[in-house]
N, CA, C and O atoms as CSV, one atom per row, in Angstrom:
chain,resi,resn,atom,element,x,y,z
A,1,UNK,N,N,105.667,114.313,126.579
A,1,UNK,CA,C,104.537,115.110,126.120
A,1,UNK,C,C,103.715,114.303,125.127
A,1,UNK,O,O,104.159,113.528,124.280
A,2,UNK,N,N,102.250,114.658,125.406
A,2,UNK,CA,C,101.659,113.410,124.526
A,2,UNK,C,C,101.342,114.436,123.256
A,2,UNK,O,O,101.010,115.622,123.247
A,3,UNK,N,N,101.620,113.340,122.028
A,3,UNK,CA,C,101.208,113.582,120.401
A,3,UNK,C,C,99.975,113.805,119.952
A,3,UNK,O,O,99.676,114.262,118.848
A,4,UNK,N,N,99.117,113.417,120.982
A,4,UNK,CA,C,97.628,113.623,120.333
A,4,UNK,C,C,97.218,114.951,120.420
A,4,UNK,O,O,97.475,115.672,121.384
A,5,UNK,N,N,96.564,115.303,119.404
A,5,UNK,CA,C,96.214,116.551,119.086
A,5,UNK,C,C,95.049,117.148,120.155
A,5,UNK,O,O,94.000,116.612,120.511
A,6,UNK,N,N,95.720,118.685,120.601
A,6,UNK,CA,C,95.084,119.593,121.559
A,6,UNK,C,C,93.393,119.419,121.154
A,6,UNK,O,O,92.579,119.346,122.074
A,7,UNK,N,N,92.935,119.360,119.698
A,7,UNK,CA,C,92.054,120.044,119.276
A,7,UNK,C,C,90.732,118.630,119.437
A,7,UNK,O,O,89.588,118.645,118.983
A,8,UNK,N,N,91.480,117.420,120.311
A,8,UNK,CA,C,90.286,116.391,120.544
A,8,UNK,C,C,90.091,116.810,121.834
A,8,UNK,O,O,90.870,117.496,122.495
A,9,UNK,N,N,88.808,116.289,122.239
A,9,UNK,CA,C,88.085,116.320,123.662
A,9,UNK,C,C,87.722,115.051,124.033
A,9,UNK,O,O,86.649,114.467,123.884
A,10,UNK,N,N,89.159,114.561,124.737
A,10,UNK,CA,C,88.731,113.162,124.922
A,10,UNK,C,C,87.795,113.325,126.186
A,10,UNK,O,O,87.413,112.320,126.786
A,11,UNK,N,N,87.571,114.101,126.432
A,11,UNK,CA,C,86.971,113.750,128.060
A,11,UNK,C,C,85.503,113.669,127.754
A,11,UNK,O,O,84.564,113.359,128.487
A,12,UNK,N,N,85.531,113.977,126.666
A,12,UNK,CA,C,83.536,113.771,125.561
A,12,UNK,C,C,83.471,111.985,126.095
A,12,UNK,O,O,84.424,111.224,126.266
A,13,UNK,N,N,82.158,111.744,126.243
A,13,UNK,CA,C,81.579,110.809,125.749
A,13,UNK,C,C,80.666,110.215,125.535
A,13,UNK,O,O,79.613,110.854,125.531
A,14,UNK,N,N,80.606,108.877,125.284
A,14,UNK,CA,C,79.851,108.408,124.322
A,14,UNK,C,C,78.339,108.697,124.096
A,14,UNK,O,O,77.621,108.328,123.166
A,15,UNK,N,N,77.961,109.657,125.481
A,15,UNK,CA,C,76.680,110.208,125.738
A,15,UNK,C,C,76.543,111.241,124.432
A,15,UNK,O,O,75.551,111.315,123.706
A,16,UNK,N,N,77.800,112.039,124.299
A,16,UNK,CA,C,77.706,113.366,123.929
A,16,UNK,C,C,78.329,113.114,121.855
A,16,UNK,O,O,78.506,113.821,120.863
A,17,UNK,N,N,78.388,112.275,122.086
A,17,UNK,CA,C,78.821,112.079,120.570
A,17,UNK,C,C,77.759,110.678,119.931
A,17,UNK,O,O,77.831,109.541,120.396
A,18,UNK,N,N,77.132,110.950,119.177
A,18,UNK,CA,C,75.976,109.959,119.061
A,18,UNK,C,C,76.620,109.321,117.588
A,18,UNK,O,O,75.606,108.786,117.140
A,19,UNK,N,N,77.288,109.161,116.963
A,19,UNK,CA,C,77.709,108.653,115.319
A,19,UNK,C,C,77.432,106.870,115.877
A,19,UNK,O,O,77.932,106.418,116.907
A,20,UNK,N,N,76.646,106.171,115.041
A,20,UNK,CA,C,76.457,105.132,115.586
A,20,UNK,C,C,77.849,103.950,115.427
A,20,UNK,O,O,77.837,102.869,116.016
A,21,UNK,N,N,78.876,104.357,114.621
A,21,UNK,CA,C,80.116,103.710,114.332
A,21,UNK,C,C,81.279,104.611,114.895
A,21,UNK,O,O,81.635,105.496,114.116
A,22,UNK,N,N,81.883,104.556,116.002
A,22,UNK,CA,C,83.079,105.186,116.537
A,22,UNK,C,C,84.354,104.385,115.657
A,22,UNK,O,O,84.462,103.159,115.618
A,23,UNK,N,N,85.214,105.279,115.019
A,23,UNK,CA,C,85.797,104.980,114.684
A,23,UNK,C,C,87.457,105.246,115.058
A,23,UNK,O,O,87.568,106.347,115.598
A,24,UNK,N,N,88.528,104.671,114.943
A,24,UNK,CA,C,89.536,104.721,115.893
A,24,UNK,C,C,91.316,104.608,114.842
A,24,UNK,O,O,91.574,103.711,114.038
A,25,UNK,N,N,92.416,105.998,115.272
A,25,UNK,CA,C,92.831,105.661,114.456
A,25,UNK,C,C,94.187,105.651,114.698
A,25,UNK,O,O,94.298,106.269,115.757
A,26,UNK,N,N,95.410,105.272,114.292
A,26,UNK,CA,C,96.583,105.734,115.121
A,26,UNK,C,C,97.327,105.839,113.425
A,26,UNK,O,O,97.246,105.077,112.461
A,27,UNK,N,N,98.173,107.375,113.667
A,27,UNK,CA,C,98.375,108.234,112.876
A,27,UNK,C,C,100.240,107.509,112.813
A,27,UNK,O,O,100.717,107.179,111.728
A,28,UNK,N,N,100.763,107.424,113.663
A,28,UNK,CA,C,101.495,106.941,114.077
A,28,UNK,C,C,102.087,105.202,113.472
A,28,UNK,O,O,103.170,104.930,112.952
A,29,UNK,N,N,101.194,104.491,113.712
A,29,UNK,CA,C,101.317,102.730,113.508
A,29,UNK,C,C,100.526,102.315,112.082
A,29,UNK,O,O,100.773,101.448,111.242
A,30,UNK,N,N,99.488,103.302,112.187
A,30,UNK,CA,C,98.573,102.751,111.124
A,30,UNK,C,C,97.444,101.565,111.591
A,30,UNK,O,O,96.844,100.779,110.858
A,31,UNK,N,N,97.392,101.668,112.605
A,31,UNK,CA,C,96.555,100.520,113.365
A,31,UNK,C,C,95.212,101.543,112.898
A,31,UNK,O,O,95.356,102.760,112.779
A,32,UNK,N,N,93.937,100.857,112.666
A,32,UNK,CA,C,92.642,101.340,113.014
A,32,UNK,C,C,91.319,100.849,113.008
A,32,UNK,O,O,91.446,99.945,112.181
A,33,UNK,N,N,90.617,100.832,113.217
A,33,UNK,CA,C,89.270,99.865,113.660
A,33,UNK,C,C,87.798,100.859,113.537
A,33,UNK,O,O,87.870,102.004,113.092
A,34,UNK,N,N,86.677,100.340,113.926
A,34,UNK,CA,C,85.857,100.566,113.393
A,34,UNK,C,C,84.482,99.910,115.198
A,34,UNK,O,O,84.048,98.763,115.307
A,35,UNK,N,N,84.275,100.727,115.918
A,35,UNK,CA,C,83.387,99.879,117.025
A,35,UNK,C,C,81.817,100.920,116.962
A,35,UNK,O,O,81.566,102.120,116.853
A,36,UNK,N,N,81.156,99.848,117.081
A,36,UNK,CA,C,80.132,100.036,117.419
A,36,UNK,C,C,79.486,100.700,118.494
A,36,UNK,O,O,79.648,100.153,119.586
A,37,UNK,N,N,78.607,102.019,118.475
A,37,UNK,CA,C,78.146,102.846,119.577
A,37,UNK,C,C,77.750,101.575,120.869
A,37,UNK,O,O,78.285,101.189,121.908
A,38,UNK,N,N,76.348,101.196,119.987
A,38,UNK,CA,C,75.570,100.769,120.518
A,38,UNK,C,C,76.502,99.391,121.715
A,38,UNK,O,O,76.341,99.137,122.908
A,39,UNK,N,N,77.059,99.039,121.089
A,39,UNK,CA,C,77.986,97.875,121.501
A,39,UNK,C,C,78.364,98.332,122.840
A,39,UNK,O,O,78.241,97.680,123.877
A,40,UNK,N,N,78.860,99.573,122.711
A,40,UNK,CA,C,80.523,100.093,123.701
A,40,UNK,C,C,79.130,100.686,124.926
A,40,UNK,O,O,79.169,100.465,126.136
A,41,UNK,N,N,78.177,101.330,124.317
A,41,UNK,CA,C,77.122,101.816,125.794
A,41,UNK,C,C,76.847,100.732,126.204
A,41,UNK,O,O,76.756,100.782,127.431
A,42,UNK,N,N,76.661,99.751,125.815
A,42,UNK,CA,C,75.702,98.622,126.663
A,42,UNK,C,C,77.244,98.066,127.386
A,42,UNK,O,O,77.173,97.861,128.598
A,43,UNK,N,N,78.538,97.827,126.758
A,43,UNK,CA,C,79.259,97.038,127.432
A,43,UNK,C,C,79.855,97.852,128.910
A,43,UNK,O,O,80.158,97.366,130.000
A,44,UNK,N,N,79.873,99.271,128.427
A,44,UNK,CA,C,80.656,100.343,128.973
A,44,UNK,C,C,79.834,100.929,130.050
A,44,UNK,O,O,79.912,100.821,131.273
A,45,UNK,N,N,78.877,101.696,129.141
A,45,UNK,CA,C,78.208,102.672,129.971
A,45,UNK,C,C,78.171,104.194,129.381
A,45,UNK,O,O,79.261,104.679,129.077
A,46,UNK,N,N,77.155,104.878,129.220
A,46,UNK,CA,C,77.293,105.814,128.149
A,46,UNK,C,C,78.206,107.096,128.692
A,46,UNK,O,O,78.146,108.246,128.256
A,47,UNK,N,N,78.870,106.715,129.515
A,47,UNK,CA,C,79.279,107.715,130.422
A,47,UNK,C,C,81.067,107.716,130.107
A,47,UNK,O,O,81.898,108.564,130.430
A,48,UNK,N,N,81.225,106.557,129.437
A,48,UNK,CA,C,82.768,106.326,129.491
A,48,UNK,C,C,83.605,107.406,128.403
A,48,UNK,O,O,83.423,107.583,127.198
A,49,UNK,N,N,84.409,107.925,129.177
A,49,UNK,CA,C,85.203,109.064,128.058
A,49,UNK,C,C,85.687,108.472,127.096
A,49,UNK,O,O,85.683,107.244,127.007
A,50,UNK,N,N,86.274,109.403,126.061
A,50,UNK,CA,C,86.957,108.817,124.913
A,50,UNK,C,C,88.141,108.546,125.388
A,50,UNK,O,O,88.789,107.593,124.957
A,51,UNK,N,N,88.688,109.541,126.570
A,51,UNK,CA,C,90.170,109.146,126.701
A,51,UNK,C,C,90.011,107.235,127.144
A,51,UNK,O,O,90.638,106.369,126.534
A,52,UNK,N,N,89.307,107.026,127.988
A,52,UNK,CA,C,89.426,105.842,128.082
A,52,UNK,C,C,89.101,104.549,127.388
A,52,UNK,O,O,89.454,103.389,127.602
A,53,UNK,N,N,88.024,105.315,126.154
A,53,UNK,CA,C,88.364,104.091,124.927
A,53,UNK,C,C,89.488,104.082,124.114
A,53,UNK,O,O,89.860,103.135,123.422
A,54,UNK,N,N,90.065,105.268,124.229
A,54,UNK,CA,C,91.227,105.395,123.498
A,54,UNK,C,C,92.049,104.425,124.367
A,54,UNK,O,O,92.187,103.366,123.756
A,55,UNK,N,N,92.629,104.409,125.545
A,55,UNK,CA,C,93.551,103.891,125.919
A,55,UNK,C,C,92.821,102.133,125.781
A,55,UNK,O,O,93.810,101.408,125.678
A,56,UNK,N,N,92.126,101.651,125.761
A,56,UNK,CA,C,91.631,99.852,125.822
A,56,UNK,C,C,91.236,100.129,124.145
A,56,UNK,O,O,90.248,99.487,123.787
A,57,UNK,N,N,91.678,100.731,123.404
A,57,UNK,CA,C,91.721,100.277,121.631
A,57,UNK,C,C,93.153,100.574,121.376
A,57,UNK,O,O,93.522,100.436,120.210
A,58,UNK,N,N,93.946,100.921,122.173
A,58,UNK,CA,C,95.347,100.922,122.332
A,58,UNK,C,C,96.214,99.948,123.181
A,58,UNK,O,O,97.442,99.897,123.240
A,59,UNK,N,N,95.308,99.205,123.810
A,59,UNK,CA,C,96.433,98.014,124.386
A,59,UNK,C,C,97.076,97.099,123.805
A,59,UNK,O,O,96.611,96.480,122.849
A,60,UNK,N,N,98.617,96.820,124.469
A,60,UNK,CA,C,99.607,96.609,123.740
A,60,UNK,C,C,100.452,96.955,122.581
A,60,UNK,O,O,101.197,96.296,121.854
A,61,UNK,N,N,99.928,98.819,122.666
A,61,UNK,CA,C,100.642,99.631,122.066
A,61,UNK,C,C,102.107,100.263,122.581
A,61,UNK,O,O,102.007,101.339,123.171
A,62,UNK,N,N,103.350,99.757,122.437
A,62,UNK,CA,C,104.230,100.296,123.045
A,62,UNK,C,C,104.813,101.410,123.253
A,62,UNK,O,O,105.843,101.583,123.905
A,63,UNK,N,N,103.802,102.659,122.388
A,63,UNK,CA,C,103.931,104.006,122.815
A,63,UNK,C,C,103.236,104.585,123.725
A,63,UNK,O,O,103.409,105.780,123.963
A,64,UNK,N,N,102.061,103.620,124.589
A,64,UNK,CA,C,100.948,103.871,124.895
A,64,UNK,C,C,102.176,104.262,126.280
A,64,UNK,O,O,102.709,105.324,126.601
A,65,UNK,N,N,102.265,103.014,126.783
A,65,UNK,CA,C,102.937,103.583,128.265
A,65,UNK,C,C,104.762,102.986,127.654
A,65,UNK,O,O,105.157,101.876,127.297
A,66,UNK,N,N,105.543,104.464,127.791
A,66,UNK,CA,C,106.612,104.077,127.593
A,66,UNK,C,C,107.460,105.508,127.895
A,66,UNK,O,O,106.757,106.507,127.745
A,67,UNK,N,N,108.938,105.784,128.320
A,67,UNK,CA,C,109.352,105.840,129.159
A,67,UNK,C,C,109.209,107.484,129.173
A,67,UNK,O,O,109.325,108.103,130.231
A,68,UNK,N,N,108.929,108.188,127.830
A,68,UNK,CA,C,108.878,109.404,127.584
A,68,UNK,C,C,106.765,109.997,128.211
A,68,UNK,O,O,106.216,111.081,128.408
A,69,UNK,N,N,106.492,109.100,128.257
A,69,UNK,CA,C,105.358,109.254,128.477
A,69,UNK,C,C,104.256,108.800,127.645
A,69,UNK,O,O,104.763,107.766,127.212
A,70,UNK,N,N,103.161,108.853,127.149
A,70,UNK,CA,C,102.156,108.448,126.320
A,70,UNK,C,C,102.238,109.205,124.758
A,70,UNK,O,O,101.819,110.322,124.456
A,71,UNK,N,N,102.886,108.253,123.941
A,71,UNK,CA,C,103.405,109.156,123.166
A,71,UNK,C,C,102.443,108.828,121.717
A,71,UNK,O,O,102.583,109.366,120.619
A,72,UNK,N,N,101.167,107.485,122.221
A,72,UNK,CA,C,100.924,106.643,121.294
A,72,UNK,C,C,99.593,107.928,120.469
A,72,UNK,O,O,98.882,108.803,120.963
A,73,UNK,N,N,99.767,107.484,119.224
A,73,UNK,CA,C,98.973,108.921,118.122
A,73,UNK,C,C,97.686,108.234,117.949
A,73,UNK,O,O,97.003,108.760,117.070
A,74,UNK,N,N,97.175,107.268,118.492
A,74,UNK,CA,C,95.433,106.950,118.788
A,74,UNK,C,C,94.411,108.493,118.795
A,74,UNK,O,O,94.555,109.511,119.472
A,75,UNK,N,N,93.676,108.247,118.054
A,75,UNK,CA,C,92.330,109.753,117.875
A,75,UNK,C,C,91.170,108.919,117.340
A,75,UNK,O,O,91.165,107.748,116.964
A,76,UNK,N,N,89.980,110.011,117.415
A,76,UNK,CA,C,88.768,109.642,117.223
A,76,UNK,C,C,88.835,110.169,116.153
A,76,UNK,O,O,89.615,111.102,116.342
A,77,UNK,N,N,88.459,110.191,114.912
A,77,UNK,CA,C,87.998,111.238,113.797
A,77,UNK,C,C,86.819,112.113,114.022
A,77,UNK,O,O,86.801,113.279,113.627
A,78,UNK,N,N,85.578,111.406,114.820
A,78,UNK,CA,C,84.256,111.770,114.835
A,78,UNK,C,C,84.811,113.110,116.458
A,78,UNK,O,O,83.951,113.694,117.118
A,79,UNK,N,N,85.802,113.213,116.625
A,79,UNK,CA,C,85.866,114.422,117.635
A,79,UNK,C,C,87.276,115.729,117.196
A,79,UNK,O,O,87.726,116.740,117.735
A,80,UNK,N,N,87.488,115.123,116.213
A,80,UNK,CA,C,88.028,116.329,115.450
A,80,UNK,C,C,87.454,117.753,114.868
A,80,UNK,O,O,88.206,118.524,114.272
């Protein structure tokens, strides 16, 4: 069962959330970063969900895929 909280909408994106600094956080590791809107539409596409920036600002997280399932605590703040 995954840890990330019911109350995000990863399936939002980057269309629908305009903060020009997405910021990224894992509650869990303490890992967190700081990306650029403008950056991620032009590389991405304004269309790309959060779930799927979440999972490529989580690679080589070993909770990400592991045997219980996706257990890794990666969130957006700006979709809380």
């Amino acid at each position: 069962m995954s840890q990330v909280s019911s109350s995000l909408d990863l399936t939002a994106t980057l269309r629908q959330v305009r903060a020009p600094m997405i910021s990224v956080e894992c509650r869990l590791c303490g890992r967190k970063g700081t990306f650029d809107r403008a950056v991620l539409v032009k590389k991405h596409g304004a269309n790309i969900t959060f779930a799927r920036l979440r999972r490529m600002a989580a690679m080589g997280c070993d909770k990400l895929i592991s045997e219980d399932g996706d257990r890794c605590g990666a969130s957006f703040p700006c979709l809380d």
